[in-house]
C-alpha positions as CSV (number, residue, x, y, z in Angstrom):
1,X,0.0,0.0,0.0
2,X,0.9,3.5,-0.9
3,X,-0.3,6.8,0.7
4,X,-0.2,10.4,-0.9
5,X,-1.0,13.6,1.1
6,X,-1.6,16.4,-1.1
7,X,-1.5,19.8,0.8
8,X,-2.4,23.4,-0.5
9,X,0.0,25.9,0.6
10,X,-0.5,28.3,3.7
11,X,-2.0,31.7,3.4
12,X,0.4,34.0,1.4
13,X,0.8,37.1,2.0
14,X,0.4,40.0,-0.5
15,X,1.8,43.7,1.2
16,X,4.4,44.0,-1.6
17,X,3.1,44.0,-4.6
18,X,5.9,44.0,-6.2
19,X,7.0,40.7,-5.4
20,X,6.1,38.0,-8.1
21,X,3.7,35.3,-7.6
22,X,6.3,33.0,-7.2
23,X,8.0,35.0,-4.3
24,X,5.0,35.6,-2.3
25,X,5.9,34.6,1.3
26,X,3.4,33.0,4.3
27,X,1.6,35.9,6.1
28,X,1.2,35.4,10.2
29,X,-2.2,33.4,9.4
30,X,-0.2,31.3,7.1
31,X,2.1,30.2,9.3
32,X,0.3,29.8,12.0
33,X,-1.9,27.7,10.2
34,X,1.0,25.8,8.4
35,X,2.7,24.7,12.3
36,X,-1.1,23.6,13.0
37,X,-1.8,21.7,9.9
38,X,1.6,19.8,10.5
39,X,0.9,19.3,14.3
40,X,-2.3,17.3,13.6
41,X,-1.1,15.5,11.1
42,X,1.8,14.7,13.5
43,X,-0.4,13.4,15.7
44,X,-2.5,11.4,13.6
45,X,1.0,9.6,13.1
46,X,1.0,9.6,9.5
47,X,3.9,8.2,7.7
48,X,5.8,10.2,5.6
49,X,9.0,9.4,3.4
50,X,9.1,12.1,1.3
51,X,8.1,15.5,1.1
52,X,7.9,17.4,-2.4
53,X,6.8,20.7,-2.8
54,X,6.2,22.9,-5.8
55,X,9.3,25.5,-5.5
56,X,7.5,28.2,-4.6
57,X,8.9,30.4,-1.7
58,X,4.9,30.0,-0.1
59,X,4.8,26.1,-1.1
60,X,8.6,25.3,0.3
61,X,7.7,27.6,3.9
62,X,4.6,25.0,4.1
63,X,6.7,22.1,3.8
64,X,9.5,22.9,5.8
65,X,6.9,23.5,9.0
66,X,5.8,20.1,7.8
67,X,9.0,18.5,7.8
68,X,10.3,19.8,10.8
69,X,6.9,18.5,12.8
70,X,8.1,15.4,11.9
71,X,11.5,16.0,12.7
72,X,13.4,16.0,9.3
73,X,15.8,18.8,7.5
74,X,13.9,21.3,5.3
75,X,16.8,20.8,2.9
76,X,15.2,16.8,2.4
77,X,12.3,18.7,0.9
78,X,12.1,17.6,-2.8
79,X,11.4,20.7,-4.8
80,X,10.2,20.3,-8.5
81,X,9.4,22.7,-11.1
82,X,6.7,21.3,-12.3
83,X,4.4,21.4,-9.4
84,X,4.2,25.4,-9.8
85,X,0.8,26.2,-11.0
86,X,0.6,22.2,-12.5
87,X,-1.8,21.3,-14.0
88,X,-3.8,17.2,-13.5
89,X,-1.8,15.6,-15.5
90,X,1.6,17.0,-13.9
91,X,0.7,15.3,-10.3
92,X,0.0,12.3,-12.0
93,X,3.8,12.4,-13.5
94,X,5.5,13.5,-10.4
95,X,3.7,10.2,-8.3
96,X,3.9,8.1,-11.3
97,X,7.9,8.9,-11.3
98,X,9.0,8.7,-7.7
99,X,11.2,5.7,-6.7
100,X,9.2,2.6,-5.4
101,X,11.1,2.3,-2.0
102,X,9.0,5.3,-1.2
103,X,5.2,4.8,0.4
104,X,4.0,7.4,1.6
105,X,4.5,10.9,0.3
106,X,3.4,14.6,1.3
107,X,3.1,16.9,-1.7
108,X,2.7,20.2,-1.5
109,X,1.0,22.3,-4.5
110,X,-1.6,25.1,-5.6
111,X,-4.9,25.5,-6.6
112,X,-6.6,25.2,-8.8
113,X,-4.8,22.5,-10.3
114,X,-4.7,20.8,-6.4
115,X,-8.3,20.9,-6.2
116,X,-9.1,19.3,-10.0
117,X,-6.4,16.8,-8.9
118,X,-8.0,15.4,-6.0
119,X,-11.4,15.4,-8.0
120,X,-9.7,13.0,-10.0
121,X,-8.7,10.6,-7.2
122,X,-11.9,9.0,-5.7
123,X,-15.6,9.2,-5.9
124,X,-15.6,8.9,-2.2
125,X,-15.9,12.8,-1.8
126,X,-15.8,16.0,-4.1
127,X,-13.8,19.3,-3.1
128,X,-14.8,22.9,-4.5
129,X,-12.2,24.6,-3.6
130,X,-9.1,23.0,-1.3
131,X,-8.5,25.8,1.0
132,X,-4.7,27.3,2.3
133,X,-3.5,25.1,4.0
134,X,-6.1,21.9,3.4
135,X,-4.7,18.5,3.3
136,X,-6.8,15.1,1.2
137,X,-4.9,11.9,1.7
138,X,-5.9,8.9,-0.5
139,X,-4.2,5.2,0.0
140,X,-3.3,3.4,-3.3
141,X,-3.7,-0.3,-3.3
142,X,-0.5,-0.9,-5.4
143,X,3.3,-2.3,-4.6
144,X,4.7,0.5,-7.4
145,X,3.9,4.0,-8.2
146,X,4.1,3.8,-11.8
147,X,0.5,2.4,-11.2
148,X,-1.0,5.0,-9.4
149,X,-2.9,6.5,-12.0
150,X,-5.1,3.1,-12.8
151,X,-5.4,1.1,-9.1
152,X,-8.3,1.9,-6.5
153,X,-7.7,4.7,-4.3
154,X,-9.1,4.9,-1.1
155,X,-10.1,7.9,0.6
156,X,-8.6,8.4,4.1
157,X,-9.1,12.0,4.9
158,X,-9.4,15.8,4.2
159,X,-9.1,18.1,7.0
160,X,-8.2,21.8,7.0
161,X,-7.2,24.8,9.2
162,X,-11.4,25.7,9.0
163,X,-11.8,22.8,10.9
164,X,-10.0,23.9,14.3
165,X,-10.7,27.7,14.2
């Protein structure tokens, strides 16, 4: 079995306008939201080998207070390109590629290409709109990734920083 947690960055922040998109840091909500987020999942003692994460300075600031929760270097965080803005098909590649001796991975990622991904996964449950900071988790019933696109998914959960205000 395989597990995938896909997360929408934290709440960016937008006082200088002159910064680009990709630039954009966490505001104080963000990050408050981001250390919650990765407490809970902490404590729901999710497994997690790898954590990938779109390069974006908003995307990697998630991560890292992800993968510091569970105690691992920020540097471990996998960054690729390709989750920036990525569309369906993109998450598909980056799961369909990672190394099998991985099972459970944390990706982190942007909407609205997160949201129609998820959609995509099971018929379990539908999201409109995966809010900052949101996490959906699936398990794949499948000993490599490269199957992931065509083996039952099962839905495990979808929780997000709405939930605990």
């Amino acid at each position: 079995m395989r597990s995938v947690i896909l997360i929408r960055h934290a709440k960016s922040s937008w006082d200088d306008i002159a910064l680009s998109d990709f630039d954009r840091p966490l505001n104080e909500r963000g990050k408050h939201e981001a250390s919650l987020m990765a407490e809970l999942m902490h404590k729901r003692k999710i497994p997690v080998d790898s954590f990938i994460s779109s390069p974006a300075k908003r995307a990697r600031k998630t991560a890292a207070y992800f993968a510091k929760q569970f105690g691992r270097d920020p540097k471990e965080i996998v960054l690729n390109e390709s989750l920036y803005l990525a569309e369906v098909e993109v998450f598909y590649n980056v799961i369909e590629q990672t190394g099998n001796a991985l099972h459970h991975l944390a990706i982190f990622a942007h909407n609205p290409g997160i949201t129609h991904f998820v959609n995509t996964l099971t018929n379990t449950i539908q999201i409109d709109d995966m809010p900052t900071c949101s996490m959906f988790a699936v398990q794949a019933d499948s000993s490599n990734w490269s199957d992931f696109r065509s083996v039952s998914k099962n839905f495990l959960f979808f929780d997000s920083p709405r939930n605990h205000r």
